[in-house]
N, C-alpha and C positions, 0 to 999 in steps of 0.2 A: 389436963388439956382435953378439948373435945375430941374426938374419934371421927375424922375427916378420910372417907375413903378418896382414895385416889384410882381412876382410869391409868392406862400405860401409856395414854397422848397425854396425860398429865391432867384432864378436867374430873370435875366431881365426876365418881362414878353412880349411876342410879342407886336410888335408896332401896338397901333389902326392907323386900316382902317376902310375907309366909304362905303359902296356899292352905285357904281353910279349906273349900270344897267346888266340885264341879257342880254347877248347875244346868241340864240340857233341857232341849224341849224337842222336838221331831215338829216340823209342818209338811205340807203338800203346797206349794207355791205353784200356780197356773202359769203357762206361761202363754204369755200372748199371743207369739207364732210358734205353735207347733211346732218341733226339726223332725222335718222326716231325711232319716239318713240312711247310706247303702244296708247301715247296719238294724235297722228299727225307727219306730218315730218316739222322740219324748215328748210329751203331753203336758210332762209337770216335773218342780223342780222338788225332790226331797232333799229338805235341808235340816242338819241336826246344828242347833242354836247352843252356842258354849257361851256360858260365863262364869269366869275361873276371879272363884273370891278369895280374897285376902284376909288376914286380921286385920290387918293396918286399915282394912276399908275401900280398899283402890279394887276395881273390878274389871279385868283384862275380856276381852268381847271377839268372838269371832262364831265362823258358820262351816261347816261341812256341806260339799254338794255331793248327796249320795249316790246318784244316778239312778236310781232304781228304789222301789219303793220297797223292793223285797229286803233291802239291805239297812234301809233306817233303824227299825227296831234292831237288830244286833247291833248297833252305832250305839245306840243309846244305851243300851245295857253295859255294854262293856266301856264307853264312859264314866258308866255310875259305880262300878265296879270298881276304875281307876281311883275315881275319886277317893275312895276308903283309904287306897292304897299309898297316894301320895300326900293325904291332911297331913298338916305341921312340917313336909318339904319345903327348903326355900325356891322360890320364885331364878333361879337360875336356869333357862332352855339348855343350857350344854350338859349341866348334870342330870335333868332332867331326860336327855333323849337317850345318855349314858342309861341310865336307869331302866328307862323302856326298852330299848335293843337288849339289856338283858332279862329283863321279865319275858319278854315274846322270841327268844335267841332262837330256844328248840320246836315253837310254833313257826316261828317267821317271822319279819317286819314288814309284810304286805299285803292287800287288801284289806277288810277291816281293821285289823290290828293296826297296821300304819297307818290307813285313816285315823282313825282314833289319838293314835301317837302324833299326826298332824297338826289335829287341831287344839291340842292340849297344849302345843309347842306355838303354836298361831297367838293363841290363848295369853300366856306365859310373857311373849313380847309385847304384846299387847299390854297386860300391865304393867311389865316394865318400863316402857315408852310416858305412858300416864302415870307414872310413882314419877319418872323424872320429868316431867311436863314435855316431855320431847314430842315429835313428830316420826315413828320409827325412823325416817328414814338418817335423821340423825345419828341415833342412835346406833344406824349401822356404819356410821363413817361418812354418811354420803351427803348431799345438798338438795333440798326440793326444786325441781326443773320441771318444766313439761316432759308427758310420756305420748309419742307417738301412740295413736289404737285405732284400730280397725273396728267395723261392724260387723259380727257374726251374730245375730239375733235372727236368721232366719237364712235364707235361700237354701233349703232343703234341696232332697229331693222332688219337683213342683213342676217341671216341666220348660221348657227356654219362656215363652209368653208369661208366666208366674212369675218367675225369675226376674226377669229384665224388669216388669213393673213395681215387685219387693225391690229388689236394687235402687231403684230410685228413691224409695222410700227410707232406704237404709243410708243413702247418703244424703239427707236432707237437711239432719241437723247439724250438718257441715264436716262430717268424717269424710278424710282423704282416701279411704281404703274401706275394701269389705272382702268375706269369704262366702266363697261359691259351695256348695257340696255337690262330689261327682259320682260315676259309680251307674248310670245308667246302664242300658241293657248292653248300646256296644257303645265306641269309639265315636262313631259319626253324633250318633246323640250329646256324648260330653261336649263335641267340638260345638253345636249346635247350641247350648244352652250357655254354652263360654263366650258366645259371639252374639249372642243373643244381650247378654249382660256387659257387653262390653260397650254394644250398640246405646245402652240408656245410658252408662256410667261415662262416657264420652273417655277419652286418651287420658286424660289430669289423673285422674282417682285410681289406686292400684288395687289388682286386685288377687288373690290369691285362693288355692284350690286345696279341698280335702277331700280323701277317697274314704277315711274311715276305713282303712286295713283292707277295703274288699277285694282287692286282685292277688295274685300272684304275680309270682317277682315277672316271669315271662310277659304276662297280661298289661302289666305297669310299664314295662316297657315300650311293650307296642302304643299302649294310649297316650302315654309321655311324648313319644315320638311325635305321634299327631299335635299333640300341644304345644311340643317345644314351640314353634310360630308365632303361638296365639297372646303371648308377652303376659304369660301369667308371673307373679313375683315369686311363687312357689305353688309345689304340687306337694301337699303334706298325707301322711302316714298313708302309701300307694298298698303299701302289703300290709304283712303282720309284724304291727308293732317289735315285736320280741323278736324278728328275722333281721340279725343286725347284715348278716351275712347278704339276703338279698336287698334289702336295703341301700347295701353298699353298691350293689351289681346297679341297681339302678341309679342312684345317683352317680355313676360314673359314663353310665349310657347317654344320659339324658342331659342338654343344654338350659333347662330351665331346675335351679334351687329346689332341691328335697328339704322338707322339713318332717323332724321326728322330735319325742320330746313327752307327750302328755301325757304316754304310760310308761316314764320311765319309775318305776320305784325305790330307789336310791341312788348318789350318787355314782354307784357305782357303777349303775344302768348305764350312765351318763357316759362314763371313765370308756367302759365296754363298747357304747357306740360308734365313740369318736374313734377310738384305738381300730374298730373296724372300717371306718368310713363310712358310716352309714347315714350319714346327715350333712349337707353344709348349713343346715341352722339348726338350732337346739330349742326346743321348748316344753320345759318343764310345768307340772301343775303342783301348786302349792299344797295341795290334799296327798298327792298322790306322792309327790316324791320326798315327802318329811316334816314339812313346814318351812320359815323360816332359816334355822338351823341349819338345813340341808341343802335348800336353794343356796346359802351364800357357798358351802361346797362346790355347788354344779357354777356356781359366777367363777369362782377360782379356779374351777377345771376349763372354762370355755376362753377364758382369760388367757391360761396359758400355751391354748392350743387354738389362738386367733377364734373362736366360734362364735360369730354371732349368735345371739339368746333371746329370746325372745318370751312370751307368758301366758300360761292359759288359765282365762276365768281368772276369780277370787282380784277384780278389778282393784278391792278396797285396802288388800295389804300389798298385790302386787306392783301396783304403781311406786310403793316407797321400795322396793325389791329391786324393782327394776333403774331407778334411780344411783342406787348403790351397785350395780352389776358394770364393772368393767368395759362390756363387748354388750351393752345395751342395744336392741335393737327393734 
């Protein structure tokens, strides 16, 4: 008789593939608008290009955004490094990330190494998806629907008159939402460039605010304060990322949704914030906190502790992510 796997909901399960080898490439992508943010301005986007070959043939495809151009080349090296390491593995992300957390145990699984460990696992679903002609989003249980998305393609740091006339521009092609960046010199300024963008975006369109970690928890407070009025949808990452503790102090201060989430680096980042309070919305980056693998972790943690979830970047796997996340939002 033929050898018919079976799934645990009872359907074919995808056809095993083998991994023959990583293939990377590193670009420098421009980006249109500039972000200037509390934190520095990005000029350009470094992305390390994966394509994770099979024997069978089927070629699993994804991208790393490295933020910084200092960090591409080690991306890519330690890629091609992996690659030796896993030819003739099967195409399985769970045994796969098994694998990686323990090769990087005694270094770590963050920053390069879990990028890397990211995209390899991006990669990996990716051809699995294509070995079974699926649509990820499938694949993970879920149904293809529309994904609510906002536009963050600009409004840096630029001034309230810059601002209000990008906002326009960023809700043109008919996005309901966009995000502002804050972090001016004081308070009255944020409010200024918030009202400014509210002014062109009219009441309909929502709009939501990022400090980029620049204040202190005290500082976040007081400007939060000023904002709570201004009907922002959230004020995202006000301190330091990793300050779940302050975090918490202000999301409990403040009338207007914290959101935390882009640098969390595993799961457990996630498990750690919630457990402190430090967020009422969650948004994780597919680079940053493990790939695929990992995200449906943080759906199952946000799930069971009511979190709205939300996505940062990597529009192209996140949307089927997002699709399959419980507490989508």
């Amino acid at each position: 008789m033929p050898d018919v796997s079976m799934s645990i909901a009872g359907s074919p399960a995808p056809p095993k593939v083998t991994l023959r080898e990583l293939r990377v490439r590193g670009v420098h992508v421009p980006l249109k608008r500039p972000l200037a943010t509390s934190s520095g301005t990005v000029g350009i986007a470094p992305l390390t290009l994966i394509d994770l070959l099979t024997h069978e043939g089927v070629i699993g495809r994804t991208y790393l955004f490295c933020y910084t151009p200092l960090v591409l080349k080690p991306v890519l090296e330690l890629l091609r490094n992996l690659s030796a390491m896993l030819a003739g593995q099967p195409v399985v992300p769970l045994e796969l990330d098994r694998r990686l957390q323990r090769t990087f145990r005694l270094l770590g699984n963050s920053g390069v190494t879990g990028m890397a460990a990211a995209g390899i696992d991006m990669a990996a679903w990716d051809a699995l998806a294509r070995a079974a002609g699926l649509p990820l989003v499938r694949l993970l249980g879920g149904e293809p629907r529309r994904v609510p998305a906002y536009n963050s393609n600009g409004l840096g740091i630029i001034g309230a008159a810059r601002a209000a006339a990008e906002a326009e521009e960023l809700i043109a092609p008919g996005f309901g939402a966009v995000k502002v960046r804050l972090g001016y010199d004081d308070a009255a300024a944020d409010v200024a460039v918030v009202r400014a963008v509210r002014r062109a975006i009219g009441e309909r369109v929502q709009m939501m605010s990022d400090y980029n970690q620049a204040l202190s928890a005290p500082e976040a407070i007081r400007r939060g304060h000023a904002l709570d009025g201004e009907g922002l949808y959230w004020i995202e990452e006000p301190t330091r990322a990793d300050d779940y503790e302050g975090n918490a102090r202000i999301a409990r201060a403040l009338k207007t949704a914290v959101q935390i989430g882009e640098n969390f680096g595993s799961a457990s980042d996630m498990a750690n914030a919630i457990a402190a309070g430090a967020c009422d919305y969650a948004m994780p980056d597919a680079t940053k906190i493990g790939g695929v693998t990992a995200w449906m972790r943080c759906a199952a943690l946000a799930e069971a502790h009511g979190v709205p979830m939300s996505t940062h970047l990597f529009p192209e796997v996140s949307a089927h992510m997002m699709t399959a996340t419980p507490t989508a939002h």
